[in-house]
C-alpha positions in Angstrom: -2.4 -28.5 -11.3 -3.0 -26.4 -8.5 -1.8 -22.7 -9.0 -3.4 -20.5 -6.2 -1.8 -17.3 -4.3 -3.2 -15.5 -1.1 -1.1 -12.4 0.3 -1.8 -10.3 2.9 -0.1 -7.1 2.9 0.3 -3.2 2.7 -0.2 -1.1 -0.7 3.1 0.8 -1.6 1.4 3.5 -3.2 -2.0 4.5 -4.6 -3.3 2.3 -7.5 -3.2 3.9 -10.8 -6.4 3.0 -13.3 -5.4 2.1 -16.8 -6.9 1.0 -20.0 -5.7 -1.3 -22.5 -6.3 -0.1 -26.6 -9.0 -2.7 -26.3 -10.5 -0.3 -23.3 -9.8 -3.1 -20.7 -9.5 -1.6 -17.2 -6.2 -2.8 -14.7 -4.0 -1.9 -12.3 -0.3 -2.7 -11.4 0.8 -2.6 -7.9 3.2 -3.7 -5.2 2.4 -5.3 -2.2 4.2 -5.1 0.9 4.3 -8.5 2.7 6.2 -9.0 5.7 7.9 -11.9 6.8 6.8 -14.1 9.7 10.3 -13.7 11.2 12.7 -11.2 11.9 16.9 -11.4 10.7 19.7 -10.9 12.7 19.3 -7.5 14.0 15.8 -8.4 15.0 14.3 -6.3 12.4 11.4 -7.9 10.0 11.8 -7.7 6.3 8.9 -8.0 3.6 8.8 -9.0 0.4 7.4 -6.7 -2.4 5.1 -8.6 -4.9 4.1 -7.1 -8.0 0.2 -7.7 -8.6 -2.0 -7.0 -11.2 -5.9 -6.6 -11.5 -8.4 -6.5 -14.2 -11.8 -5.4 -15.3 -14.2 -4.5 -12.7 -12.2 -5.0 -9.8 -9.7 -3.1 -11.3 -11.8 -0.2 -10.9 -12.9 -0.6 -7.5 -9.9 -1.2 -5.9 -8.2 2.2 -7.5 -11.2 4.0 -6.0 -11.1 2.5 -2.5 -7.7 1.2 -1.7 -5.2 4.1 -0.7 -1.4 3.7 -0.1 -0.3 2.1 3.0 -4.0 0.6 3.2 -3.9 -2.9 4.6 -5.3 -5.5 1.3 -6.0 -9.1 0.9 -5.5 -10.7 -2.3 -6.8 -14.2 -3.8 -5.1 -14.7 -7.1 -2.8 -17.0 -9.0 1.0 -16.8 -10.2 1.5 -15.3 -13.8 5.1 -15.6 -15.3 5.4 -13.7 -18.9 8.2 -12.3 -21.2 8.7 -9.3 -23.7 12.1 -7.9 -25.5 12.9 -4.7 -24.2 14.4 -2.1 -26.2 17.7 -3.4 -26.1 16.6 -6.6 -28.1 17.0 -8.9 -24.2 14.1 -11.0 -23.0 13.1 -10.1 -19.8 10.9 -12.5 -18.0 8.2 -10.9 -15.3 6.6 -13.0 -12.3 3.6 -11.6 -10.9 0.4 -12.1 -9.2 -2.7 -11.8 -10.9 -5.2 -11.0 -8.8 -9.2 -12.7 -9.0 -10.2 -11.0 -6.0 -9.5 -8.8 -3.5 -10.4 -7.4 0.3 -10.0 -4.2 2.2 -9.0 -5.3 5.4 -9.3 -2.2 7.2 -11.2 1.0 6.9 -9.9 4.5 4.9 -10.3 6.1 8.3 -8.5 3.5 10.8 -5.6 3.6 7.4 -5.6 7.6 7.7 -5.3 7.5 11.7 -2.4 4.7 11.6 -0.4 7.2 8.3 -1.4 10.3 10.6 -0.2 8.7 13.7 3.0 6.7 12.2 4.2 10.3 10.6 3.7 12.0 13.8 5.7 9.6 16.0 8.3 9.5 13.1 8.6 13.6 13.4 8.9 12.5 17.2 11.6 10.0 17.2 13.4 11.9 14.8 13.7 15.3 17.3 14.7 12.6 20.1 17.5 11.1 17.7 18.3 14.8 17.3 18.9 16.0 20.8 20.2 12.5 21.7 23.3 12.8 19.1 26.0 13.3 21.5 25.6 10.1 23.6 26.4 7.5 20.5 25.4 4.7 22.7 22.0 6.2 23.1 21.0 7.4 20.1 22.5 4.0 18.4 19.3 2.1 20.4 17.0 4.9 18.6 17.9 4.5 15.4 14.6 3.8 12.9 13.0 1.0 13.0 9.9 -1.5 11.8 6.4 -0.6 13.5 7.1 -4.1 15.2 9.9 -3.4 17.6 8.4 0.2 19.3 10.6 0.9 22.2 8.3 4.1 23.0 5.4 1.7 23.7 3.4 4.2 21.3 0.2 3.2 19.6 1.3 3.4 16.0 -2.3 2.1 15.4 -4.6 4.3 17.0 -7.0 3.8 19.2 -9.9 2.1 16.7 -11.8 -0.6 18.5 -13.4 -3.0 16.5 -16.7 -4.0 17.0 -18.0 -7.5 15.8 -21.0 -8.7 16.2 -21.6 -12.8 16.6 -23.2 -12.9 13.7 -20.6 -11.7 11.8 -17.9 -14.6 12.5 -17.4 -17.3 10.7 -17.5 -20.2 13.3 
């Protein structure tokens, strides 16, 4: 049997350490995973996946990885149950994470937050002044990072710069 997960996506929120009573470390986190298509209104979607992390890793990713930080996860698919309060069985799928990667830096993530609330503040001003033409300020409503009408870098302007000893081929 082959069970095997890899996700690439965003970090809703900053991990949170805990400890089991046995003074095992984990965290509990959702990762933002968008779709590789878009729906009708030419929007893309993602899918929020509910990953856990144990032990060592555990604490290394809640002192490196930040909210909104871009993360790659190798892991498999867990599915468990407990009775909640109300005596039902709820049943809980999740990824359980082996490994993980920080696919980009803590400063490239703070430029991209800095510079996605900034033209956010901006588009929101422009939807603003723009709220007498309905026509107009219908084509500026919000929208994903991947349909930016303002032809704004919501990235910043980090190179990269990769040796050719670094790839893999």
């Amino acid at each position: 049997m082959i069970n095997n997960v890899v996700l690439v996506g965003r970090l809703t929120r900053d991990p949170e350490l805990r400890y089991t009573n046995n003074n095992v470390a984990n965290v509990a986190f959702t990762l933002a995973v968008n779709r590789t298509f878009t729906n009708q209104q030419g929007q893309r979607e993602a899918d929020f996946i509910n990953i856990v992390i144990w032990r060592k890793s555990a604490e290394v990713l809640s002192q490196y990885a930040k909210k909104g930080m871009l993360l790659g996860i190798v892991g498999r698919i867990q599915t468990r149950n407990y009775e909640n309060q109300q005596g039902q069985r709820v049943y809980v799928t999740e990824v359980v994470a082996d490994n993980f990667q920080l696919l980009e830096s803590r400063k490239i993530s703070e430029q991209r937050v800095n510079n996605q609330s900034s033209f956010n503040g901006e588009q929101n001003s422009q939807m603003n002044s723009l709220s007498s033409n309905s026509e107009q300020a219908n084509q500026n409503l919000p929208f994903s990072e991947f349909s930016n009408k303002n032809n704004a870098n919501l990235f910043g302007d980090a190179s990269i710069d990769i040796s050719d000893d670094d790839l893999p081929f």
